[in-house]
N, C-alpha and C positions, 0 to 999 in steps of 0.2 A: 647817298645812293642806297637801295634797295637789297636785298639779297638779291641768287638767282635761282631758279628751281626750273631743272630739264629733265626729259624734252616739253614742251607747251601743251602736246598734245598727244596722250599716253594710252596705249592698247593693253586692257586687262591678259595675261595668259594662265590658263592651268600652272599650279604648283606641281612639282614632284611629287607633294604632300597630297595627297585624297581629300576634295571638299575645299578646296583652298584655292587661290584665282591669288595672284601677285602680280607688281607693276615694278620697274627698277627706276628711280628717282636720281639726280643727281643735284647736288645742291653745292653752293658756293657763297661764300658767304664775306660780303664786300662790304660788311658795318664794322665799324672797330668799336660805335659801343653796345652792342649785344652780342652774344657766344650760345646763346638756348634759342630754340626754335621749337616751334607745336607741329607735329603732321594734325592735319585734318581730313575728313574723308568723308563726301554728302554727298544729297541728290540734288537734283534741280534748282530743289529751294530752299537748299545750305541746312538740310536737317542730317545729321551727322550720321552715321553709318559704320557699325563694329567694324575694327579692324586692328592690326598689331605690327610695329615694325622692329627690323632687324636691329640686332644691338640696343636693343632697352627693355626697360621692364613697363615701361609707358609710354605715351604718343611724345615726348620729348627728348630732342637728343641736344648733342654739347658740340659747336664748331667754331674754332677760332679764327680770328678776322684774319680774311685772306690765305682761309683753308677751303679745298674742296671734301665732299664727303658725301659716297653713293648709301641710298637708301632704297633695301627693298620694302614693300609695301604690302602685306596680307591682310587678304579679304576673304572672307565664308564666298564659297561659291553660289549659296543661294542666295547675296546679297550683289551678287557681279554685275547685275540686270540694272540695279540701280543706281549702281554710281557712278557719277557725272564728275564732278569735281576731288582732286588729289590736292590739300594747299597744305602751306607753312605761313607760319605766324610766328613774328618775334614777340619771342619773353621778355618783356621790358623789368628788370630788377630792382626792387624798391629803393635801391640808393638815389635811382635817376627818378622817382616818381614827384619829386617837386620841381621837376625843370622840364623845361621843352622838348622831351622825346616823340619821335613819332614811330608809331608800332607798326610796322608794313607785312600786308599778306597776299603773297601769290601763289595763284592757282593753277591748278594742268587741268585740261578738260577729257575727260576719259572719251574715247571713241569705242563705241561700242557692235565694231565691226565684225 
């Protein structure tokens, strides 16, 4: 089985912060062999789009199988207009790269209402 990454369908709002537009993520993670996960953040046609999330110093964070863990999601406000797609992507670990893993990635569709 897959991770899971909610809600499906996600509405940008203004930061506290000035210039800033965030989304609140909730992820869950139902793989027992992978714990890293990638935020991803594009437009239409999966070209990727600055952004920063909470708790890391990079687009990747650490969840243990059959842990949940919410993530907020910051985006430049001038780039709000653009993005369509919020996803995660499992890190597959080089230990498992000679065996049959399969790397699953789902996506939230930003509404931009």
């Amino acid at each position: 089985t897959a991770h899971q990454w909610t809600p499906s369908h996600v509405q940008l709002r203004p930061s506290y912060v000035g210039g800033i537009h965030t989304a609140t993520m909730k992820f869950y993670n139902s793989r027992d062999d992978v714990e890293y996960y990638q935020v991803q953040v594009t437009d239409g046609k999966f070209n990727p789009i600055k952004f920063a999330i909470s708790g890391g110093d990079n687009d990747v964070f650490h969840v243990r199988h059959r842990q949940y863990k919410t993530i907020d999601v910051y985006i430049p406000s001038y780039e709000a207009t653009r993005v369509v797609y919020i996803c995660t992507r499992s890190m597959i670990l080089k230990k498992f790269e000679t065996t049959a893993v399969i790397s699953s990635k789902i996506c939230s569709k930003v509404t931009n209402e």
